[in-house]
C-alpha positions in Angstrom: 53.6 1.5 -14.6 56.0 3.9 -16.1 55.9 5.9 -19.2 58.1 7.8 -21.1 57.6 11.9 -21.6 58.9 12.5 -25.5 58.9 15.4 -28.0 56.0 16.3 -29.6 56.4 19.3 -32.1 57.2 22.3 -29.7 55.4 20.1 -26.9 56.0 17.3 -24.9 53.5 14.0 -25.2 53.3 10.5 -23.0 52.3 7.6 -24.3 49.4 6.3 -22.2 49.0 2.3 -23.0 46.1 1.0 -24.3 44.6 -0.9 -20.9 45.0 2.1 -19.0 43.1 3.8 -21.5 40.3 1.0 -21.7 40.0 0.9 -18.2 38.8 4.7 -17.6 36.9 4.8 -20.6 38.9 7.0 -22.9 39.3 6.9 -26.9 41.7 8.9 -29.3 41.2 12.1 -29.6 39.4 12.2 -25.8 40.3 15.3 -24.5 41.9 15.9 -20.9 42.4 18.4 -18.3 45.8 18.3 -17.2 46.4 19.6 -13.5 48.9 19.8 -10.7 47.5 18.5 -7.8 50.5 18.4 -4.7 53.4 17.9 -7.3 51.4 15.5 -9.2 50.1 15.8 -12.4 46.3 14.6 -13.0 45.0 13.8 -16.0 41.0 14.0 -15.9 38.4 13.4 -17.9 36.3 16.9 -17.8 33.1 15.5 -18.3 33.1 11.8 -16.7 30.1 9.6 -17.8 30.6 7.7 -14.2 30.7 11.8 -12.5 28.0 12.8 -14.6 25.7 9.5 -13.5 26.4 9.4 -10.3 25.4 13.3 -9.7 22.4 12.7 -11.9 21.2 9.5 -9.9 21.8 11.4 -6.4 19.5 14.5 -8.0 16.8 12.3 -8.9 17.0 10.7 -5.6 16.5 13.6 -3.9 13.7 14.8 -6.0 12.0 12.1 -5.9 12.0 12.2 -2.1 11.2 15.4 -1.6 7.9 14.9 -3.7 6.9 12.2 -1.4 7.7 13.7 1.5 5.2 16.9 0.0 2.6 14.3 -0.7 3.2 12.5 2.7 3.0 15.8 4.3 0.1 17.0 2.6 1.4 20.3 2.4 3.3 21.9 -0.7 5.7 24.0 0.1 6.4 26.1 -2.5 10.5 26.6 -1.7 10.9 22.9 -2.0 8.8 22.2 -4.8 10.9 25.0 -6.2 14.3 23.4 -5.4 12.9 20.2 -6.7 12.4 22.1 -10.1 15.3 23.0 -10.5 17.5 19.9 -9.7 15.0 18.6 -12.5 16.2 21.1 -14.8 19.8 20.7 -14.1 19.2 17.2 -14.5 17.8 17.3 -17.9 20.5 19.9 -18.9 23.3 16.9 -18.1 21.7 14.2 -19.7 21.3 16.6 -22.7 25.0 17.5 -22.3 25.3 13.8 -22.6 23.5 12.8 -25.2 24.8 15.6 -27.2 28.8 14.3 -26.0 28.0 11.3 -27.0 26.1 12.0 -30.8 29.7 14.2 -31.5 31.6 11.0 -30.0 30.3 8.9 -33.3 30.5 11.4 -36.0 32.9 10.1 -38.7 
């Protein structure tokens, strides 16, 4: 699919058609990094619902079998009850990162 690059103030803009836009997920006023990546440039979401959900799914995964393997084991080891504690907090940071994206996502 091609695009055109055009004048935008002092800038320059391209116009990104709508079913490219629908298909990632993106809305006006979305913003973008914009990146080189081996004379390419990359326009990326910075803060991916899909990303975000698929690092919060493999956290809780892990968590949740590292808990049964401490019950299982009988044993609580206190480093990886430690690690599991904080993938939990990092988890709950994200989906509060979320929730507060998406609450500014439907204000008028």
């Amino acid at each position: 699919m091609l695009t055109t690059i055009r004048k935008w103030g002092n800038s320059a803009g391209v116009v990104l058609p709508a079913s490219v836009m629908a298909e990632v997920g993106l809305n006006l006023e979305d913003k973008l990094e914009v990146m080189v990546e081996a004379d390419t440039i990359v326009l990326r979401s910075p803060n991916s619902i899909s990303a975000m959900r698929e690092t919060l799914v493999t956290q809780l995964a892990t968590s949740i079998n590292e808990l049964k393997d401490a019950k299982d084991g009988g044993g609580t080891d206190k480093e990886k009850l430690n690690g599991v504690k904080a993938r939990l907090e990092e988890t709950v940071a994200m989906l509060s990162s979320m929730r507060k994206s998406k609450t500014e996502d439907n204000r008028p």
